[in-house]
N, C-alpha and C positions, 0 to 999 in steps of 0.2 A: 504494500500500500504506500502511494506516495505522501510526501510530507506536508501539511499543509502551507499553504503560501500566503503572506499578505497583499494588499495590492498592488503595493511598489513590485513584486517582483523579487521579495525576499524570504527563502522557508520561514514561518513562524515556530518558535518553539525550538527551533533545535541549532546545535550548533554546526552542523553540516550544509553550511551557507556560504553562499558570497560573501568573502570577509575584505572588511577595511583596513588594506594594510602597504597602502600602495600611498608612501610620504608626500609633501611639497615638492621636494627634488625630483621625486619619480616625476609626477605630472608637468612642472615647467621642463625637465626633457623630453617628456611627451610631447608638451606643446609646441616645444624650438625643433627641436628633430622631427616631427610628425612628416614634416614638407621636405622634408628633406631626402630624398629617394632617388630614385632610379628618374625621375621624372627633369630633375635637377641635372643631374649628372649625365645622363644620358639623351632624354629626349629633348635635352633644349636646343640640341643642335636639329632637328626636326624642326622648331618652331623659327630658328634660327635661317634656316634652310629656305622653311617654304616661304614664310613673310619680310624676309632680310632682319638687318639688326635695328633697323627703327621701327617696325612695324611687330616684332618680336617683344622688344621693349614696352610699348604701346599697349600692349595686348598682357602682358605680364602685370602691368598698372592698373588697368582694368577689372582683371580678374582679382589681382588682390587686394583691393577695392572691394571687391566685392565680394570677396571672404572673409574681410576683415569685419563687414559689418554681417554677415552670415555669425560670425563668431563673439561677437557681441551681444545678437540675441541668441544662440546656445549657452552662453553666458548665464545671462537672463532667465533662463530655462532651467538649465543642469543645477546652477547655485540654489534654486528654489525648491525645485525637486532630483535630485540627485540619485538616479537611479542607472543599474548596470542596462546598458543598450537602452537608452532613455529617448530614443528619435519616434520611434513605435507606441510610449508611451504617450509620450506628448501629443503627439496627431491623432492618436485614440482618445484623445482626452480633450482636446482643444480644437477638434475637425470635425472628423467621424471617425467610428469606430473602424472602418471597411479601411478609409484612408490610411489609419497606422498598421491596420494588417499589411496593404499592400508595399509600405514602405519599409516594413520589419524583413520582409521577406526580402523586397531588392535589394536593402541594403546588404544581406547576410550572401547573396549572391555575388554584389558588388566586390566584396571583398574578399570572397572565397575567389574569387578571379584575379584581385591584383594581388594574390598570393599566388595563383597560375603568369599572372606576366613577370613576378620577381623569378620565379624560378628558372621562368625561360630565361631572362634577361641574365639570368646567373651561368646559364649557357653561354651567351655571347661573348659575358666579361671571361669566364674562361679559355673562349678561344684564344682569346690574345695571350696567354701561356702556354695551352694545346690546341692548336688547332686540330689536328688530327683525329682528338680525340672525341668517340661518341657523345654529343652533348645532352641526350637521356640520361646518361650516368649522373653526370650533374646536377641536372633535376630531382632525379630519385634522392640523391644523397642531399641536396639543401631542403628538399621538403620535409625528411627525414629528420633533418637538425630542425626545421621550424616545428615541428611536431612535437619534437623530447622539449624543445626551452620552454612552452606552454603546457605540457603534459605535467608540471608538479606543484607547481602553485601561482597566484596570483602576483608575489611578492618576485618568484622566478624570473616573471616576463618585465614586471618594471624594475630591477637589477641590470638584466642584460639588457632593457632597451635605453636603459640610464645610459650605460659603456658605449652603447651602440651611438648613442646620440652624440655624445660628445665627442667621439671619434670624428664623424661628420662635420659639427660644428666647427673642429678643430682644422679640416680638412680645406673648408669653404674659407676659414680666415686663412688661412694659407696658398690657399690659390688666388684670394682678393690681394694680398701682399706680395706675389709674385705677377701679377697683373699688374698691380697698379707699377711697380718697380719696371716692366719690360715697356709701360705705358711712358713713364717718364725716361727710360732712359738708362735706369742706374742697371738695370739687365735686359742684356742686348741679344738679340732674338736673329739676330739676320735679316728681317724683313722689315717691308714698314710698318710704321704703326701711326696712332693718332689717328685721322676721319680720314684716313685713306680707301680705308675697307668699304667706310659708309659713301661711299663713290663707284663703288665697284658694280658692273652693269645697270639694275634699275633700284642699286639700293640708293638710300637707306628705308624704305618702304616700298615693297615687292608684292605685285598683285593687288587685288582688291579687294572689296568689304569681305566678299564672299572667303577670302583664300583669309581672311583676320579670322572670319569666323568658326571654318575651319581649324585652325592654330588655335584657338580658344579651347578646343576639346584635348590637344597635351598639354596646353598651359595649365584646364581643369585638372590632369591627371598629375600633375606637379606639385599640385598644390591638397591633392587627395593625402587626409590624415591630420589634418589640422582639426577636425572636431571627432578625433580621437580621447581627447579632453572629457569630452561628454559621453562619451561610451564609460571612459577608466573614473568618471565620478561616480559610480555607487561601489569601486572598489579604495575612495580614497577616504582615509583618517579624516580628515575637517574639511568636509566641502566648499563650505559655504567660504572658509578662506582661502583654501589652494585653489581653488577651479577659475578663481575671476583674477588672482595674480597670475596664473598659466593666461591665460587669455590675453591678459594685456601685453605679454609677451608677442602674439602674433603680428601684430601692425609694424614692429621694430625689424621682428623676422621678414617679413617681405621685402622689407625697405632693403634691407642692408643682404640677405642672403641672397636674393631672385632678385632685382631690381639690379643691382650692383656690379651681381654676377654675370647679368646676360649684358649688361651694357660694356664689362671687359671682355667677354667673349664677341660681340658683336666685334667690335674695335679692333681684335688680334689677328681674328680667324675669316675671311672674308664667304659672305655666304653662298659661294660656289663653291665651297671647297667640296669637292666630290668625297671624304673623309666622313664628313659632318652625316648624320643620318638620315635621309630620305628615303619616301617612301618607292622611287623607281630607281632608287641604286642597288644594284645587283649580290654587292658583298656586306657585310652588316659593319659599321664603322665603331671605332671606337670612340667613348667619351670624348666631347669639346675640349671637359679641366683635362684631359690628359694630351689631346693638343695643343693645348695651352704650353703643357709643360715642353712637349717635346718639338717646336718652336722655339724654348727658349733654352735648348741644346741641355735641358735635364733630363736624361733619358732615364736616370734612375729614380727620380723623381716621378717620372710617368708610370714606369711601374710600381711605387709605393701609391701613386694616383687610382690604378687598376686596382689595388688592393683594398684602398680605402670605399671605393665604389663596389667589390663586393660584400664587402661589409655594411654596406649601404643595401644592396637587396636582402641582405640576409636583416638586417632590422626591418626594411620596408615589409619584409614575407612575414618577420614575428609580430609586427603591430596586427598585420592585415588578419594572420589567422585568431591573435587575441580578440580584435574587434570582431569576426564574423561568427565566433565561437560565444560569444558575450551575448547578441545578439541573437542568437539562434534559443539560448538557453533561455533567455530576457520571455520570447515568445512565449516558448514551453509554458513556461511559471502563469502565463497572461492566458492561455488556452487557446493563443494563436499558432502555436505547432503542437506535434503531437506528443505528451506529458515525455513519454521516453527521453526526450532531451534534456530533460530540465534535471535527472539525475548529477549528485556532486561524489565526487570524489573526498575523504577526508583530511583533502588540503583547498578544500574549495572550489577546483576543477571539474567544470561539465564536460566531463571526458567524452561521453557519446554525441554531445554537440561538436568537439573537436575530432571527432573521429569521422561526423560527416562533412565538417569544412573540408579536412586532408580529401577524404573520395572528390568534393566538387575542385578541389586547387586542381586534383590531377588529369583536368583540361589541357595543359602544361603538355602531356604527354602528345596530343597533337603534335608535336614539334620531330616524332618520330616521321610522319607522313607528309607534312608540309614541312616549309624551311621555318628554323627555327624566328626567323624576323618576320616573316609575314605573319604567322603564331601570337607572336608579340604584335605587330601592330594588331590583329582584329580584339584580343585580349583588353588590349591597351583603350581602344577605341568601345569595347562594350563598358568596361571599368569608367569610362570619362562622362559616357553618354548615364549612366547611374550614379553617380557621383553628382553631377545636375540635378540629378531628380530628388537626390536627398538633400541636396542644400536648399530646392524651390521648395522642399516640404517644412523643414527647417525655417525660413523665413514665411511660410501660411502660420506653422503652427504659432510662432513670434508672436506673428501680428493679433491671431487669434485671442491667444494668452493674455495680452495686453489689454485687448479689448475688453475680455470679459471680465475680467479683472478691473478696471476702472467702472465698466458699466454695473457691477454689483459691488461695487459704493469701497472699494477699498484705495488705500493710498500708495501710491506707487513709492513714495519717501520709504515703506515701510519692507521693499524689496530688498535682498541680501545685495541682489548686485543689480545695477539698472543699465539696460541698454541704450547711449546716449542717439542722438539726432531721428527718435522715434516720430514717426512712421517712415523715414523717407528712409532709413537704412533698409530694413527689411522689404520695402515697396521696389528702391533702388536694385536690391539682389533679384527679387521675384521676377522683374521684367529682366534683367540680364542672362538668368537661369533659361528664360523663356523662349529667349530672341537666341542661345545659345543652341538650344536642348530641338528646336522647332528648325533651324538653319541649318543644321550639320547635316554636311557631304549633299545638299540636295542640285548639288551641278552633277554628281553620277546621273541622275536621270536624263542630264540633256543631253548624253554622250549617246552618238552611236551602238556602242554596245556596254550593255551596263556592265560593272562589279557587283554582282547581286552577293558575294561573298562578304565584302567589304559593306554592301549597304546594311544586309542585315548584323554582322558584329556591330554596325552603327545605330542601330534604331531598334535593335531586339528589345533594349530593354525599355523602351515606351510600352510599346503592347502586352510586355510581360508585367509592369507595373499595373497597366488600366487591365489587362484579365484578371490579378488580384484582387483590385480594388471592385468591378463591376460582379465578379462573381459574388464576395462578398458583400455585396448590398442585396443580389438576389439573395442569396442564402441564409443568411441572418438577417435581412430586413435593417441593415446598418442606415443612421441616417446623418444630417450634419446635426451639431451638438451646438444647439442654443446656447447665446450666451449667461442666460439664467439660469441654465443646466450646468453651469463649468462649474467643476470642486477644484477648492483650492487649498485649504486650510484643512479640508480633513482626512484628504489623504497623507499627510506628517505625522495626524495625530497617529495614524493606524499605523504609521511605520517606525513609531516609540521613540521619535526626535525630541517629543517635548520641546516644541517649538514656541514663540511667543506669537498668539494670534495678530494679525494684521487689524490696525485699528480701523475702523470704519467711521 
């Protein structure tokens, strides 16, 4: 018999629960490293590629813009109610019911996927040591490691993704300091540098709305794992204080990590470099930072670069299976999957939820029949195309929250953490989500002959979101949730915070 649950999502009664034991530290490396992946390290030279280095730039501003106010109201959310895979909840509770099913479920797909693109992506950064060698193996063995570092406890995964992060972090100031050094002069590279590049055939903006918009979907995947935050809040010690200091860390993160970084890569690496990654170049390239370096005649440098970017998938694969493992189990507990998952382990771990994230990661294994980079690109491009969809959920359920919340007479003063320049943050994201998620790849159709391959890893997961969502309105008769239906105040009581009630 299974154990009883409260409504946050956490067993009642017994000690075989989601336990809070993931520190301040863990969560601000959460926050700082969440973005910081394969997306960075690798595909910015794709974005780089296809929109040049102004138009990359442009597009990277945009986007974290608009994650940054995404992340403000998860803020706003996770600090109030602080629950493990909290996106499901909130839109169950502030939308409709049908809405959080269908976004509990993409999101757990989203992310059991870009645990299938890290792995593949762990194939490519291996080449560049073996090429020869079969890049299944590779596969098999880092999903293998991302298996055992989540397989023992909660404290396990924010340990190693603490290491993992700051490695990164340490990685990215080091390549800003070697950039800016080759930029001015004091390391000398052989080539030109300065706005040379951004002259280079139709840069420094290449193509048009259309090809921005495009490049918006690896810019989204780049930036996948910054509301990772709000997943690891119902495993963290003090919410209501760590979650909204993790957060204000994001805006700094974009500025100085992704902002910084593609504008010295733009500047070094000019975007023809047939190297840089594209989607119709033939051989799969390596990392930009590690052209970066091997331009500036550090060859040994490049390969401690290579290193550091595997270790970059190997965190992006243990966040993604934590988070889609979190989430699967989140459901269980709510009776939106089926109770089987929601079993723990007695270190905490929903071992059967992570045992079906690993089966859906090893999508990954496609990469036996197809080449392993087009594997990676459709991966890449399902992951980006749902990663939209949780962030436009993300800013409904925001605005929702807010609403009903003010409209049933309480004070916003009285919020642990309050989402600043409300409504236009969350309104700002919604249509960006919109104009993103509704635009991608729709020039395949005017071509001659489509890519029906590429179109659907691009749009599967629309229709697979609205099947969730539409079945569950037939089936349970789910509907939107009045604003004088919203609870606020007594779902804390039930989850024994002993909170101080909001004054009215």
């Amino acid at each position: 018999m299974m154990t009883p649950t409260t409504d946050s999502g956490t067993p009642a009664g017994s000690a075989n629960q989601l336990q809070r034991v993931l520190k301040a530290r863990h969560l601000t490396m959460i926050a700082l490293g969440g973005a910081i992946g394969t997306g960075l390290f690798i595909a910015s030279g794709a974005a780089i590629a296809e929109a040049g280095p102004g138009g990359a730039l442009l597009v990277y501003l945009v986007i974290g813009l608009m994650v940054y106010f995404i992340m403000t109201s998860l803020g706003e959310l996770a600090t109030f109610m602080p629950v493990s895979g909290s996106f499901c909840t909130y839109a169950s509770r502030y939308v409709d019911p049908g809405f959080g099913f269908a976004l509990g479920w993409t999101f757990w797909f989203s992310w059991a996927t870009v645990v299938a693109v890290d792995v593949v992506a762990a194939q490519l950064v291996m080449a560049y040591w073996f090429p020869d060698s079969p890049g299944w193996v590779w596969s098999v063995a880092f999903l293998a490691l991302t298996f055992g570092l989540n397989a023992f406890s909660a404290r396990g995964f924010g340990e190693s993704e603490y290491w993992f992060a700051l490695i990164k972090v340490i990685a990215v100031l080091c390549f800003i300091v070697v950039g800016l050094g080759m930029l001015v002069g004091i390391i000398h590279s052989g080539d030109q540098v300065g706005l040379v590049n951004w002259g280079v055939g139709d840069a420094p903006f290449v193509g048009n709305f259309a090809t921005w918009v495009g490049v918006a979907m690896v810019v989204a995947y780049s930036f996948q794992g910054t509301e990772l935050v709000g997943v690891a809040a119902g495993e963290s010690e003090n919410p209501r204080r760590n979650v909204p200091r993790a957060i204000n860390h994001v805006f700094w993160r974009i500025l100085l990590f992704y902002v910084l970084a593609i504008l010295i890569i733009g500047l070094l690496i000019p975007y023809t470099d047939p190297q840089l990654l594209r989607n119709e170049v033939g051989d799969i390239a390596v990392s930009p930072f590690t052209l970066v370096f091997q331009h500036a005649g550090l060859l040994s440098a490049a390969t401690v670069m290579n290193a550091v970017i595997l270790t970059s998938v190997l965190s992006a694969g243990n966040s993604g299976m934590y988070a889609a493992t979190r989430m699967l189990f989140n459901m269980a507990v709510d009776g939106q999957a089926p109770a089987f998952f929601k079993r723990l382990t007695r270190g905490g771990v929903p071992l059967r939820a992570l045992l079906a994230t690993t089966v859906l990661a090893c999508l990954c294994m496609f990469s036996v029949v197809y080449s392993p980079k087009a594997v990676y690109i459709w991966l890449l491009n399902f992951a980006g195309m749902t990663e939209f969809i949780v962030w436009l959920s993300i800013a409904v359920s925001h605005y929702r929250f807010r609403q009903g919340y003010v409209k049933q007479g309480y004070d916003t003063a009285d919020l642990p953490y309050k989402a600043g320049l409300f409504p236009f943050g969350p309104l700002l994201a919604f249509v960006l989500c919109l104009l993103v998620t509704l635009g991608q790849n729709y020039q395949a159709f005017l071509e001659q002959r489509i890519d029906w391959i590429g179109v659907i890893s691009t749009y599967l997961a629309i229709p697979l979101f609205l099947a969730f969502w539409i079945g569950h309105r037939l089936l349970r008769k789910s509907r939107w949730i009045p604003y004088a239906d919203m609870r606020y105040y007594g779902l804390e009581q039930e989850r024994g915070a002993n909170p101080v009630a909001p004054s009215r």
